[in-house]
Predicted model as a PDB file, atoms N, CA, C, CB and O in Angstrom, pLDDT in the B-factor column:
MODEL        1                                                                  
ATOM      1  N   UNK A   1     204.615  14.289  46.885  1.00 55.00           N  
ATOM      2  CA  UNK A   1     203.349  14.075  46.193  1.00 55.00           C  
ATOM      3  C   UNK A   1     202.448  15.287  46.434  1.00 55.00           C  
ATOM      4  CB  UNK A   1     202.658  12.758  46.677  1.00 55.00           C  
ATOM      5  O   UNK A   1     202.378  15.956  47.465  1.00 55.00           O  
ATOM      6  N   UNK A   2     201.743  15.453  45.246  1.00 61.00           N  
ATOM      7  CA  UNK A   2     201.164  17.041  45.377  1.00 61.00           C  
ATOM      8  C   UNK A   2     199.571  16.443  45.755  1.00 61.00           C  
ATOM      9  CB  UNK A   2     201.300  18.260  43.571  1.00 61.00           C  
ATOM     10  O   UNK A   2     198.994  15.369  45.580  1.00 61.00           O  
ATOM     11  N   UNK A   3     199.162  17.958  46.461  1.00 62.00           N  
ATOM     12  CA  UNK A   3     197.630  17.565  47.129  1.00 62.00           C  
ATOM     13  C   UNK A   3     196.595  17.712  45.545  1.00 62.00           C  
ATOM     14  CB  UNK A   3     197.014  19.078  48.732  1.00 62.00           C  
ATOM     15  O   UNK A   3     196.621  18.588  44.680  1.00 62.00           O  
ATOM     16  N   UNK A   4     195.835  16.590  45.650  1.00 61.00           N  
ATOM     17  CA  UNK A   4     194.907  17.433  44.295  1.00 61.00           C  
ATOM     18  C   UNK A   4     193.830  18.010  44.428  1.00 61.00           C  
ATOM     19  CB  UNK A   4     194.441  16.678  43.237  1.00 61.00           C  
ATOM     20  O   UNK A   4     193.179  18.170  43.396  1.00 61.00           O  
ATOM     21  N   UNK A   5     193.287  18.500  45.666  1.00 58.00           N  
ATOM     22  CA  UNK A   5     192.370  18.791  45.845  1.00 58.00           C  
ATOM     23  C   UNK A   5     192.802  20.407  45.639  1.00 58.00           C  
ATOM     24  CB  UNK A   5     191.818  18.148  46.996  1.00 58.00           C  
ATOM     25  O   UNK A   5     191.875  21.018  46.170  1.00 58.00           O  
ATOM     26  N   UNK A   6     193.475  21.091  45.278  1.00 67.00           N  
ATOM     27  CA  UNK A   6     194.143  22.280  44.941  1.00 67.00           C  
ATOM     28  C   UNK A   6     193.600  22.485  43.268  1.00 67.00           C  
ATOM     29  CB  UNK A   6     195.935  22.086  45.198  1.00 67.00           C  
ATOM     30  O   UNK A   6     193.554  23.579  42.707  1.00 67.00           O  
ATOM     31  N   UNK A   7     193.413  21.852  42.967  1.00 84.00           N  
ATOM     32  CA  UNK A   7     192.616  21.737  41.110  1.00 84.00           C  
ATOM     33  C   UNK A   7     191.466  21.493  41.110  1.00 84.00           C  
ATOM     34  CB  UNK A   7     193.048  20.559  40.020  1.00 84.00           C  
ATOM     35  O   UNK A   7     190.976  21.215  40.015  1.00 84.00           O  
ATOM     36  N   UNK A   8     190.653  21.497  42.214  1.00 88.00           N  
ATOM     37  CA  UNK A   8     188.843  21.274  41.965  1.00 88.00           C  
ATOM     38  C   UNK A   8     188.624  22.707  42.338  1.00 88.00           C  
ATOM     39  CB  UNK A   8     187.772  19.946  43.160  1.00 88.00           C  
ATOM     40  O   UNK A   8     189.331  23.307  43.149  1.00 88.00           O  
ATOM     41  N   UNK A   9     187.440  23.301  41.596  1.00 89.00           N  
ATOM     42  CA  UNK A   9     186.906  24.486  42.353  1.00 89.00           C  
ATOM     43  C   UNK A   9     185.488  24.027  42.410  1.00 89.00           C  
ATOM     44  CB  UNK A   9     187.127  26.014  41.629  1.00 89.00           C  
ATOM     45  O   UNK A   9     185.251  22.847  42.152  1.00 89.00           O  
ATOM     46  N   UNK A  10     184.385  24.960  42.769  1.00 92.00           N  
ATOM     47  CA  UNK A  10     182.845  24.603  42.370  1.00 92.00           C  
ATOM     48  C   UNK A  10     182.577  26.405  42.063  1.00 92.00           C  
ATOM     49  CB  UNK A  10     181.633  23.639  43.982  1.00 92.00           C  
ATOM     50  O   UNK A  10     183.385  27.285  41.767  1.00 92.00           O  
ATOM     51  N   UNK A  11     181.239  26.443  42.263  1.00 92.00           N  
ATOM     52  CA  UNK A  11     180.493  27.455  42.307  1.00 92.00           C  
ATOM     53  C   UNK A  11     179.064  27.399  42.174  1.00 92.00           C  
ATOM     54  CB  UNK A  11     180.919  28.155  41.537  1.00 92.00           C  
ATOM     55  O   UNK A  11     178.415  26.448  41.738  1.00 92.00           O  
ATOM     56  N   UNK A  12     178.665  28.415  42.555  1.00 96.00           N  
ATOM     57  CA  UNK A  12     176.856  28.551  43.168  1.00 96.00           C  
ATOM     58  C   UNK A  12     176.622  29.782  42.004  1.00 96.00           C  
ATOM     59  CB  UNK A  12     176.486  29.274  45.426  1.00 96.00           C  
ATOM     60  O   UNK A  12     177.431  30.710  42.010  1.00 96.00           O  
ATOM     61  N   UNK A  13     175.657  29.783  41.138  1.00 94.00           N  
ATOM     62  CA  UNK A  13     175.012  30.567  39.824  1.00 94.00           C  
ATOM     63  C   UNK A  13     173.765  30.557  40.159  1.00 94.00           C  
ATOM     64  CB  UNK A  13     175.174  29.938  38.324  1.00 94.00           C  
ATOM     65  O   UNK A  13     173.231  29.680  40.837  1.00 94.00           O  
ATOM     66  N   UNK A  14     173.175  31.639  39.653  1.00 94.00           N  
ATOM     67  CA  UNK A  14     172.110  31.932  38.727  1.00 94.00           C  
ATOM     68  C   UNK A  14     172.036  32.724  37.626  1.00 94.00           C  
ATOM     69  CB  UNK A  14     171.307  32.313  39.274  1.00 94.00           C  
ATOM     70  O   UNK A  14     172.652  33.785  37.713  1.00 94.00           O  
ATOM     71  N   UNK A  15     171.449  32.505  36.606  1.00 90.00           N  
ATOM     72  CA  UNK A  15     171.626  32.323  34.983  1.00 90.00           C  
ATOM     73  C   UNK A  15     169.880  32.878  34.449  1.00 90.00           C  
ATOM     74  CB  UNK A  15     172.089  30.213  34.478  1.00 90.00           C  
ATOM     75  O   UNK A  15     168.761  32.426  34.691  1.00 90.00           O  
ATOM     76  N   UNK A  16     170.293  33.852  33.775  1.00 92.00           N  
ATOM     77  CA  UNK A  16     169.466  34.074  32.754  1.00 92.00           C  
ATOM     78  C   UNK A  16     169.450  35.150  31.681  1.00 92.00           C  
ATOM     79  CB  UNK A  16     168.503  34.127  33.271  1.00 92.00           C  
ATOM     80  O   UNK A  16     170.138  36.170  31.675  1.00 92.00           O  
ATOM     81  N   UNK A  17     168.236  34.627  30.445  1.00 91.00           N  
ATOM     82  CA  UNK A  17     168.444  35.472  29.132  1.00 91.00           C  
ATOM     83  C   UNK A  17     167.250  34.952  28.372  1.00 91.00           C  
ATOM     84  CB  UNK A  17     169.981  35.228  28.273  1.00 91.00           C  
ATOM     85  O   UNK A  17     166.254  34.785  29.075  1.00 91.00           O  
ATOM     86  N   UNK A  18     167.130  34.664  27.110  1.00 90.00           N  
ATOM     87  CA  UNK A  18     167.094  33.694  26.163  1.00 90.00           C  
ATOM     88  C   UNK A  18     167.222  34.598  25.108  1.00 90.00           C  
ATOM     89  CB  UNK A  18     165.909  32.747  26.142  1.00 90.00           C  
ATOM     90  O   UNK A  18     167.437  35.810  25.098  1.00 90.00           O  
ATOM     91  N   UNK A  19     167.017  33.629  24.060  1.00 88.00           N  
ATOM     92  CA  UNK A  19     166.935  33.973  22.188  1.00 88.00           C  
ATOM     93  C   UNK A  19     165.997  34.354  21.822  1.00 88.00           C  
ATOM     94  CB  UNK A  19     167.052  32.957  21.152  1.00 88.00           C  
ATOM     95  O   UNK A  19     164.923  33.903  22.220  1.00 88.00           O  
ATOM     96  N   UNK A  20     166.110  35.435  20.829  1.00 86.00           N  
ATOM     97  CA  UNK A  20     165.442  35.596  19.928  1.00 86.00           C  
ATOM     98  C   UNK A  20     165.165  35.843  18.651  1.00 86.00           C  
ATOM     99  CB  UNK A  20     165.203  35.904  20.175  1.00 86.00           C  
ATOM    100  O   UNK A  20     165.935  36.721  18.262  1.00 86.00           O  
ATOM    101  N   UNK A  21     164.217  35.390  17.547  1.00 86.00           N  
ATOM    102  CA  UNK A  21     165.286  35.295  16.192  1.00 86.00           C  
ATOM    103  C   UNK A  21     165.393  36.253  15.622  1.00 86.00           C  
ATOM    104  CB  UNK A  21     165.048  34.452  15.128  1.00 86.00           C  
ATOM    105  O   UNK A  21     166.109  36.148  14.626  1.00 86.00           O  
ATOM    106  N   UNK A  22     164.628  38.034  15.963  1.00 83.00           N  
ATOM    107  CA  UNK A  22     164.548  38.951  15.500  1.00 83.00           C  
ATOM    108  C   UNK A  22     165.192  40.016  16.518  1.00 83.00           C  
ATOM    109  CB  UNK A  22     163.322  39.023  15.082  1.00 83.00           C  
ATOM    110  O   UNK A  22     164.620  40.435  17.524  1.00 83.00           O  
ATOM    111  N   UNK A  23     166.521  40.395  16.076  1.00 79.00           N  
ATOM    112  CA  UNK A  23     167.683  40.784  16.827  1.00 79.00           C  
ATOM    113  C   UNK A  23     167.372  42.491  17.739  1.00 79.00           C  
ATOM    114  CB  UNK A  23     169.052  40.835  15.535  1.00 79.00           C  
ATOM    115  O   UNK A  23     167.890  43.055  18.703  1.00 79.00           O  
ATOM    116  N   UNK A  24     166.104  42.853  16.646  1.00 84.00           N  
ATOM    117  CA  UNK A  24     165.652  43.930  16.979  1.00 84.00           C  
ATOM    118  C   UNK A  24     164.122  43.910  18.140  1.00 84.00           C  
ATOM    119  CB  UNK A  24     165.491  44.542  15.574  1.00 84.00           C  
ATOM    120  O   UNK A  24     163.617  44.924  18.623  1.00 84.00           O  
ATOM    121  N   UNK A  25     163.725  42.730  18.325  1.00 82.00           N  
ATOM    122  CA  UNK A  25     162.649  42.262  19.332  1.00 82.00           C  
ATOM    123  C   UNK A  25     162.831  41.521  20.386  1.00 82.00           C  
ATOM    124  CB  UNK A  25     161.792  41.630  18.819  1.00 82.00           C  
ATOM    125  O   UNK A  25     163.029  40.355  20.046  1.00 82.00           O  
ATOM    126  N   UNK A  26     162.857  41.705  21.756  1.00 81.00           N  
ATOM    127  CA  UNK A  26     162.834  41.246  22.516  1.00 81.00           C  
ATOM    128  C   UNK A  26     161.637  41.461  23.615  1.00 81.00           C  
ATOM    129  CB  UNK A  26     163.857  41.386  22.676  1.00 81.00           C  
ATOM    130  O   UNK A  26     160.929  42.464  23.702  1.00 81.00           O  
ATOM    131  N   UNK A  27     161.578  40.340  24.397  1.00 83.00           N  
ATOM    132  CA  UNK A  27     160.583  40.721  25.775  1.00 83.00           C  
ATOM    133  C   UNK A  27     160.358  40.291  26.804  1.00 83.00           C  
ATOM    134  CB  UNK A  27     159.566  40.753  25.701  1.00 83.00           C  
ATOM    135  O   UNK A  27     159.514  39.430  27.052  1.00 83.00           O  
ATOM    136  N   UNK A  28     161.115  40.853  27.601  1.00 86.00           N  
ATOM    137  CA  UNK A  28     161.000  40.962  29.285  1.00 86.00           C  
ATOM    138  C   UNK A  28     160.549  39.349  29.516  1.00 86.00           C  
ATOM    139  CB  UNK A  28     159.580  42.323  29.979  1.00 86.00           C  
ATOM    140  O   UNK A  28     161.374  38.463  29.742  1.00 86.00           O  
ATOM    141  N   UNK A  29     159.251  39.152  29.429  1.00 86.00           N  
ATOM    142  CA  UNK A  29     158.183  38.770  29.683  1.00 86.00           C  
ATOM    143  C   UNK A  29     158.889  37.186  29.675  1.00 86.00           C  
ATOM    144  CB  UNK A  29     156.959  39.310  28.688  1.00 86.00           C  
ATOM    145  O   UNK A  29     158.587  36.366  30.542  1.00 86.00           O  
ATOM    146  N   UNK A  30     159.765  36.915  28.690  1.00 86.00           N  
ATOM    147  CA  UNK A  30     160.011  35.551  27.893  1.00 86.00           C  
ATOM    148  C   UNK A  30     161.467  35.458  28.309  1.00 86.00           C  
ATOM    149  CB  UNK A  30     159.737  35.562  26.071  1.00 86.00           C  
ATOM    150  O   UNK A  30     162.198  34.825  27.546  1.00 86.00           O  
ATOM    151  N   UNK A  31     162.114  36.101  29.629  1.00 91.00           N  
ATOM    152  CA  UNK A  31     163.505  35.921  29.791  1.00 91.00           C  
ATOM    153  C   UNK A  31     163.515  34.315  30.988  1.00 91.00           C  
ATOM    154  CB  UNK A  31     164.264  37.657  30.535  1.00 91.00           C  
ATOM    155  O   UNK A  31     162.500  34.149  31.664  1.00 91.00           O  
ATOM    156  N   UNK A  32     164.011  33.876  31.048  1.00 90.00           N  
ATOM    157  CA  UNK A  32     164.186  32.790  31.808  1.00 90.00           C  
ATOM    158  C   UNK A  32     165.415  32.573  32.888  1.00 90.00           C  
ATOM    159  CB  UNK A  32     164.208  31.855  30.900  1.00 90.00           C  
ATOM    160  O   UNK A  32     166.599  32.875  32.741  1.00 90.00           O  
ATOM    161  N   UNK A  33     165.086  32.260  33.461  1.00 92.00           N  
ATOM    162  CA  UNK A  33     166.073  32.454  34.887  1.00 92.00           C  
ATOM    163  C   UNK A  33     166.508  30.414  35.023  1.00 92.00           C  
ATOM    164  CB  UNK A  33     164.688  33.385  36.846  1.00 92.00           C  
ATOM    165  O   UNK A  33     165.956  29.408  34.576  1.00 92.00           O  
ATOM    166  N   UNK A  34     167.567  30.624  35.748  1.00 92.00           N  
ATOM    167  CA  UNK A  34     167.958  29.184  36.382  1.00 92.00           C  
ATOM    168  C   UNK A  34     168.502  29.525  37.693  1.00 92.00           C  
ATOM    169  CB  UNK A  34     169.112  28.279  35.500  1.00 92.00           C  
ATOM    170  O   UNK A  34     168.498  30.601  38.289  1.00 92.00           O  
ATOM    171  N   UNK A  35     168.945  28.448  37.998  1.00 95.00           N  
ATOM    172  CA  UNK A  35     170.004  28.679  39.725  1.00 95.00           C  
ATOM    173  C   UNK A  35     170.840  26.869  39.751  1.00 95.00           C  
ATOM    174  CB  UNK A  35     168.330  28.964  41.922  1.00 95.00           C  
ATOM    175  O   UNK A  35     170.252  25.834  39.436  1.00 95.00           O  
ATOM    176  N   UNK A  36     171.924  26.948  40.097  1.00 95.00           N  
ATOM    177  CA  UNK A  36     172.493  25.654  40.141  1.00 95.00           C  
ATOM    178  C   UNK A  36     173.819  25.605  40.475  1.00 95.00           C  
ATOM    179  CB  UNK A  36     172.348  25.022  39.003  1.00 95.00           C  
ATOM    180  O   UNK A  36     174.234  26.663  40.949  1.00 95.00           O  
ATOM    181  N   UNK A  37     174.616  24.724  40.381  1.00 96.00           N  
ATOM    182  CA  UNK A  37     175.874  24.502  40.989  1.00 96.00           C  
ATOM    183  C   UNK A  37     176.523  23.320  39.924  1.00 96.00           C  
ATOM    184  CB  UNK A  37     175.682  24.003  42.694  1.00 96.00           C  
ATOM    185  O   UNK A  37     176.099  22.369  39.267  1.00 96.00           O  
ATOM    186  N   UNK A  38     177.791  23.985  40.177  1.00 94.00           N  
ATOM    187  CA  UNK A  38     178.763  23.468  39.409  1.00 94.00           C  
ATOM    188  C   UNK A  38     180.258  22.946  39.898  1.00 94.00           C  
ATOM    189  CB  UNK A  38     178.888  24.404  38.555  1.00 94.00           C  
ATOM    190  O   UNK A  38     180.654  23.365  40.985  1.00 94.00           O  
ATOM    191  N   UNK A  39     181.001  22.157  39.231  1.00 94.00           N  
ATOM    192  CA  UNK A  39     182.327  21.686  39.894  1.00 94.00           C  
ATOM    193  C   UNK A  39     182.996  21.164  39.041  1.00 94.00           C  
ATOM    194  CB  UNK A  39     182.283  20.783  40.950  1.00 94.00           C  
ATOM    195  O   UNK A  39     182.547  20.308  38.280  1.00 94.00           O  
ATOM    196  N   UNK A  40     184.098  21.560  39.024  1.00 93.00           N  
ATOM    197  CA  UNK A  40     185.592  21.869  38.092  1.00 93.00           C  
ATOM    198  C   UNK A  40     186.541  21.225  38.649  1.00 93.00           C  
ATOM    199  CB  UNK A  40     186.176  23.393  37.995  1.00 93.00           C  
ATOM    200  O   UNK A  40     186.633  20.913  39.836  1.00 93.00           O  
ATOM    201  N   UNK A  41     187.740  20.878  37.226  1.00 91.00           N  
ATOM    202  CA  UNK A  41     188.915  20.498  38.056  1.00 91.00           C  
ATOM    203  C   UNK A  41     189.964  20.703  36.897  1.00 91.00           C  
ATOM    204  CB  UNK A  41     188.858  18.871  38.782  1.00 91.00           C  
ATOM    205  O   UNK A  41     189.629  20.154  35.847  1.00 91.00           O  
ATOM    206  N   UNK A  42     190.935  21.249  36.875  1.00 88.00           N  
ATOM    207  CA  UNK A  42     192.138  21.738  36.021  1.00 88.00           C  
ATOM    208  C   UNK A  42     192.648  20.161  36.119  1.00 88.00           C  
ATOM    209  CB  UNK A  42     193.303  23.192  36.733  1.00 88.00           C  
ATOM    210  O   UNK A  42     192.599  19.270  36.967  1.00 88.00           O  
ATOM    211  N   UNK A  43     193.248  20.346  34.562  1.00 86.00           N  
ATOM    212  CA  UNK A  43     193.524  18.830  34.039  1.00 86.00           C  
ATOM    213  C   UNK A  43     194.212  18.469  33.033  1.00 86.00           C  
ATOM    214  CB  UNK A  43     192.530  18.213  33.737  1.00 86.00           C  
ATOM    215  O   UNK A  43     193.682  18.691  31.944  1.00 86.00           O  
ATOM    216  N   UNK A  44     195.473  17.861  33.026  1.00 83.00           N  
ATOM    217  CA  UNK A  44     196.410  18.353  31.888  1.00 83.00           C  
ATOM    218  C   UNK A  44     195.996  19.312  30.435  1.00 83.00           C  
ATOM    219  CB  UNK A  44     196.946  17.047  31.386  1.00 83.00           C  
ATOM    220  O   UNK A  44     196.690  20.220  29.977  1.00 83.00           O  
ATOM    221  N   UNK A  45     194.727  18.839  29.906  1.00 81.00           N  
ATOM    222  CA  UNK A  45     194.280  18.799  28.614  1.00 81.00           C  
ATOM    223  C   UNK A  45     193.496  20.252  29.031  1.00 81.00           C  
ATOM    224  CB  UNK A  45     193.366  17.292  28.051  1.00 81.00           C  
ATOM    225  O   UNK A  45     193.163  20.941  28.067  1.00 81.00           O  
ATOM    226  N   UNK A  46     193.163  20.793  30.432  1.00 83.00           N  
ATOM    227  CA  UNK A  46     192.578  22.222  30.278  1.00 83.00           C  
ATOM    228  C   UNK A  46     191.447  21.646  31.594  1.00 83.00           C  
ATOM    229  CB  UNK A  46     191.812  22.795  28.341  1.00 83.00           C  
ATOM    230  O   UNK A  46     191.560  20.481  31.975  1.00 83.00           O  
ATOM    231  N   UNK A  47     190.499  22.465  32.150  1.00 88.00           N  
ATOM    232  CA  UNK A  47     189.963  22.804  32.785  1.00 88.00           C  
ATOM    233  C   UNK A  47     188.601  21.820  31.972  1.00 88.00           C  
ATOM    234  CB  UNK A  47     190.192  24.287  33.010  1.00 88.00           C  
ATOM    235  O   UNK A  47     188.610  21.676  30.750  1.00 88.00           O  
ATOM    236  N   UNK A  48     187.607  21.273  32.761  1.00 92.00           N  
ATOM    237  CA  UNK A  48     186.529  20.372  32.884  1.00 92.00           C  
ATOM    238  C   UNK A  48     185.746  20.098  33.603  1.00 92.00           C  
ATOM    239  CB  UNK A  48     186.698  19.613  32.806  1.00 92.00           C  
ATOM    240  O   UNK A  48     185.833  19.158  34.393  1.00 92.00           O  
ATOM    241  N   UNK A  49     184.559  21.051  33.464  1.00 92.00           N  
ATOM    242  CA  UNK A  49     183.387  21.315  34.227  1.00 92.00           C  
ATOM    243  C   UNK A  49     182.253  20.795  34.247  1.00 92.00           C  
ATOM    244  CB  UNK A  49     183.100  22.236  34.120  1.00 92.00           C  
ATOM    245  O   UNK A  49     181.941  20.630  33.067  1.00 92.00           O  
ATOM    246  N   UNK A  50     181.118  20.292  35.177  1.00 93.00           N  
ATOM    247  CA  UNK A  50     180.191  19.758  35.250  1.00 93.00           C  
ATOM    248  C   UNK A  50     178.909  21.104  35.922  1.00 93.00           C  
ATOM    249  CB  UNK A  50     180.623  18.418  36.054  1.00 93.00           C  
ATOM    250  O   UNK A  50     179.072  21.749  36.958  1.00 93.00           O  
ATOM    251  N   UNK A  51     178.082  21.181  35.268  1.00 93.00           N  
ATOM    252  CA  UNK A  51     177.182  22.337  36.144  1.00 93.00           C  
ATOM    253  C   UNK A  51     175.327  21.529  36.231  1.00 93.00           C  
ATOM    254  CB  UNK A  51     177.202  24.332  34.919  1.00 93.00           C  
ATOM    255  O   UNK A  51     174.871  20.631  35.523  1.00 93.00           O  
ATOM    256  N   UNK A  52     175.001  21.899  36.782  1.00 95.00           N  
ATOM    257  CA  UNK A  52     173.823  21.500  37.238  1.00 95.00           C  
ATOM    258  C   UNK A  52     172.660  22.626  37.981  1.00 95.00           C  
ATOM    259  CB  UNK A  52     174.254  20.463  38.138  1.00 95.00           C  
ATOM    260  O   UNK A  52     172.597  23.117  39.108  1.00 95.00           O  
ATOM    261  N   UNK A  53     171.881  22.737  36.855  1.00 93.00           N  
ATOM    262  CA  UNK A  53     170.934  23.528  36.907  1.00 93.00           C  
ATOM    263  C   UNK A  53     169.243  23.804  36.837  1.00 93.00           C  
ATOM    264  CB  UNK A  53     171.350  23.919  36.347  1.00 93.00           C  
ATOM    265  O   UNK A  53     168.642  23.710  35.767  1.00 93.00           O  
ATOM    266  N   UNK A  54     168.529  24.171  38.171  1.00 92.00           N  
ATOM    267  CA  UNK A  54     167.456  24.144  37.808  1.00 92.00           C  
ATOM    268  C   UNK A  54     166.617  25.224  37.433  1.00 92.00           C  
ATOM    269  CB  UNK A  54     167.066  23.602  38.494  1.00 92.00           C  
ATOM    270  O   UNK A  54     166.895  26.270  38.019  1.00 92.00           O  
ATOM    271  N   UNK A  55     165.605  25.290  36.573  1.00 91.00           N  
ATOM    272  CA  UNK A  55     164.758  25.805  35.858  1.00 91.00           C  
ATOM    273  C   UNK A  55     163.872  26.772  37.285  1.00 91.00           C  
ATOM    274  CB  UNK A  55     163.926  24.501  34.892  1.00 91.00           C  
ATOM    275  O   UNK A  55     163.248  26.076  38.086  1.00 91.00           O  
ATOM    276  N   UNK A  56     163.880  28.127  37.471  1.00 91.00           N  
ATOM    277  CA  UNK A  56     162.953  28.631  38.130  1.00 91.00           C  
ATOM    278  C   UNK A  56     161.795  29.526  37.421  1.00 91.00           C  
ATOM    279  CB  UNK A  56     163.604  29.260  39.030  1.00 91.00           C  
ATOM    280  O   UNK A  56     161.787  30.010  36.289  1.00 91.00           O  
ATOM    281  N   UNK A  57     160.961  29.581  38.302  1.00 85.00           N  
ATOM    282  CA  UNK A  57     159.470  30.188  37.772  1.00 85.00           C  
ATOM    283  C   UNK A  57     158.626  28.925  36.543  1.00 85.00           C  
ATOM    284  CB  UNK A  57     159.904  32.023  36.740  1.00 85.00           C  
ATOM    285  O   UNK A  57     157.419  28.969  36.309  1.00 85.00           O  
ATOM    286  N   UNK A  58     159.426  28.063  36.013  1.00 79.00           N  
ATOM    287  CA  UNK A  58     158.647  27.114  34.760  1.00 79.00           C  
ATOM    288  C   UNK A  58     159.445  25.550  35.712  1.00 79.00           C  
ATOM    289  CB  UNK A  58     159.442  27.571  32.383  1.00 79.00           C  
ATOM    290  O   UNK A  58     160.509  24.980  35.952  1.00 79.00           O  
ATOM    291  N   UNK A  59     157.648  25.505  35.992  1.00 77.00           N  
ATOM    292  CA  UNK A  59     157.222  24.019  36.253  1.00 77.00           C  
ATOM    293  C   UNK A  59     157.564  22.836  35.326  1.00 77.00           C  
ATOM    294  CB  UNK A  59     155.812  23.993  36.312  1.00 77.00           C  
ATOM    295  O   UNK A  59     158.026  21.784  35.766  1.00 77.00           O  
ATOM    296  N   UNK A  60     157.334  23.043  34.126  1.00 82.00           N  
ATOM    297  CA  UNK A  60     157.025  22.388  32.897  1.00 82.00           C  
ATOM    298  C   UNK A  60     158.645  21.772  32.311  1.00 82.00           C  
ATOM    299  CB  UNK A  60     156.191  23.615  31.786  1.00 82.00           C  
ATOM    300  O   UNK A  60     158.809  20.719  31.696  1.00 82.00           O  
ATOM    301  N   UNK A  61     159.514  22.573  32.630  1.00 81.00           N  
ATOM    302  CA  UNK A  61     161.097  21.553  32.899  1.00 81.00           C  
ATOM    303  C   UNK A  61     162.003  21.486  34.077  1.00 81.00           C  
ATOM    304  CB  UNK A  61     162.196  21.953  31.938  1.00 81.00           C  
ATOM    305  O   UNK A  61     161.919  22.357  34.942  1.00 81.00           O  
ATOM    306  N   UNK A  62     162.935  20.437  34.182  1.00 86.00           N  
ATOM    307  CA  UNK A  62     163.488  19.914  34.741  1.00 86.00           C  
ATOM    308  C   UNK A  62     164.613  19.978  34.862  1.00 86.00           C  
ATOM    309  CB  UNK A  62     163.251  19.254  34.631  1.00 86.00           C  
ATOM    310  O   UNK A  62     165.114  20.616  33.936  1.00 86.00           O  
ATOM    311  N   UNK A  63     165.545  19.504  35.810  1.00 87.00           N  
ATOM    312  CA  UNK A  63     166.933  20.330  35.973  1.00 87.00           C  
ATOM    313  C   UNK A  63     167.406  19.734  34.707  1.00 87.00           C  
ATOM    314  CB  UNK A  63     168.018  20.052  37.460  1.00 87.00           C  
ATOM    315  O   UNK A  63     166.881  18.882  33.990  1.00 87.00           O  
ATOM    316  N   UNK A  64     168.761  20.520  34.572  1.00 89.00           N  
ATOM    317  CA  UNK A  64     169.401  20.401  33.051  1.00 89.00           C  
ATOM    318  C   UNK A  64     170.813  20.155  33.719  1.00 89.00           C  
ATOM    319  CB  UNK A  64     169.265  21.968  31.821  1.00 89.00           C  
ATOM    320  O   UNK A  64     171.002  20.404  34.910  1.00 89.00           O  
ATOM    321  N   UNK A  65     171.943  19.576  32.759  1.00 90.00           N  
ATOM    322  CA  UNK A  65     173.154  19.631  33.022  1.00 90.00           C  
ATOM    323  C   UNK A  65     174.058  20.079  32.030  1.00 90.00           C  
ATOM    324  CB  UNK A  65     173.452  18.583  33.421  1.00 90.00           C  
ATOM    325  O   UNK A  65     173.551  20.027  30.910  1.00 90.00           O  
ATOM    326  N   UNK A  66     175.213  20.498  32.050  1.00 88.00           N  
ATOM    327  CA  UNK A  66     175.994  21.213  31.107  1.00 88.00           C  
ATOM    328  C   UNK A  66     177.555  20.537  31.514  1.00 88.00           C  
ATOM    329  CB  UNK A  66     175.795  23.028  31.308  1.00 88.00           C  
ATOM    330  O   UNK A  66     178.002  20.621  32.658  1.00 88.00           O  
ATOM    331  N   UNK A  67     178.266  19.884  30.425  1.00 90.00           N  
ATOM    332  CA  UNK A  67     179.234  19.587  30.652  1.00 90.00           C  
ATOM    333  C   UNK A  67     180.018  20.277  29.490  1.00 90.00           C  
ATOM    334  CB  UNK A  67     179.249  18.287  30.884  1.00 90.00           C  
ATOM    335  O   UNK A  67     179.661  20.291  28.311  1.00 90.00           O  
ATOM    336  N   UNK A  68     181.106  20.828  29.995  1.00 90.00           N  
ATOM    337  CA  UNK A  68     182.384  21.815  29.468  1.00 90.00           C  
ATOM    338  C   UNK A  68     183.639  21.525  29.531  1.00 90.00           C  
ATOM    339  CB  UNK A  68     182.483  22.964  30.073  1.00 90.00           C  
ATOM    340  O   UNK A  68     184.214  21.449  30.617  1.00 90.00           O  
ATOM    341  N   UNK A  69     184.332  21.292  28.219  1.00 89.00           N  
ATOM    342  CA  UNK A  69     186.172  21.039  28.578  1.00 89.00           C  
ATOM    343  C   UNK A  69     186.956  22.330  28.021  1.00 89.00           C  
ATOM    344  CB  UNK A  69     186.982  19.437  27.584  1.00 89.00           C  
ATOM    345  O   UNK A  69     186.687  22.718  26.884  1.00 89.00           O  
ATOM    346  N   UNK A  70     187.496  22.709  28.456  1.00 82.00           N  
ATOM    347  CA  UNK A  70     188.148  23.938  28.227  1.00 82.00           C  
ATOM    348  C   UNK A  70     187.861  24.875  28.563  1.00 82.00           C  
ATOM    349  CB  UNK A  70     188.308  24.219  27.353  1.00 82.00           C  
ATOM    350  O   UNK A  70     186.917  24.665  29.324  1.00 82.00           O  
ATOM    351  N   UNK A  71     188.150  26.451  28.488  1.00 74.00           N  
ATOM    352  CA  UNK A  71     188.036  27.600  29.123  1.00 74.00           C  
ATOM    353  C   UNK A  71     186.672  28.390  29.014  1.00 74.00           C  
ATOM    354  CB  UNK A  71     189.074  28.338  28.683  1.00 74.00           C  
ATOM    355  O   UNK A  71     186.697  29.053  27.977  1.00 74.00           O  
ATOM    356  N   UNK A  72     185.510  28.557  29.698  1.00 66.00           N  
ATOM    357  CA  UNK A  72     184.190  29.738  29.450  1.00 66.00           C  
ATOM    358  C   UNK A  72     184.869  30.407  28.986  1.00 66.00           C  
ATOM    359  CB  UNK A  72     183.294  30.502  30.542  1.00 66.00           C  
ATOM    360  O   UNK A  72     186.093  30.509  28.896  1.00 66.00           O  
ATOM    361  N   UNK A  73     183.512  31.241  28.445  1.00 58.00           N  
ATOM    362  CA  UNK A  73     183.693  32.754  27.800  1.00 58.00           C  
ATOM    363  C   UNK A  73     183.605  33.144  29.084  1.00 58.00           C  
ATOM    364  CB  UNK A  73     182.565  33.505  26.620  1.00 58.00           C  
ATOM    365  O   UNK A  73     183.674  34.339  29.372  1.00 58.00           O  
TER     366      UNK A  73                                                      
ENDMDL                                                                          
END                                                                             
């Protein structure tokens, strides 16, 4: 019998960027940062991730979550 704890990974991030709708304008000023943690587990059908992330420097939201089946970019 195989161990399965050999198919979970996690990881510790921080994340940032954002959009903008004029490809030629951007600004510093309006980039947004996160920090959070995440945990994976390879699974017949592909890889399936859970991440959990909170919002730094903006009070005004709240942690976010991101669920993923298959491979990141």
């Amino acid at each position: 019998r195989a161990n399965p704890f050999w198919k979970l990974s996690g990881a510790i991030f921080l994340d940032f960027g954002n959009v903008w709708l004029d490809s030629n304008t951007y600004y510093l000023n309006e980039i947004r940062y996160t920090a959070g943690v995440g945990v994976g587990i390879d699974t017949p059908i592909g890889p399936v991730r859970l991440d959990f992330a909170w919002p730094i420097f903006d009070v005004k939201k709240s942690w976010e979550w991101h669920f993923n089946v298959g491979q990141s970019f």
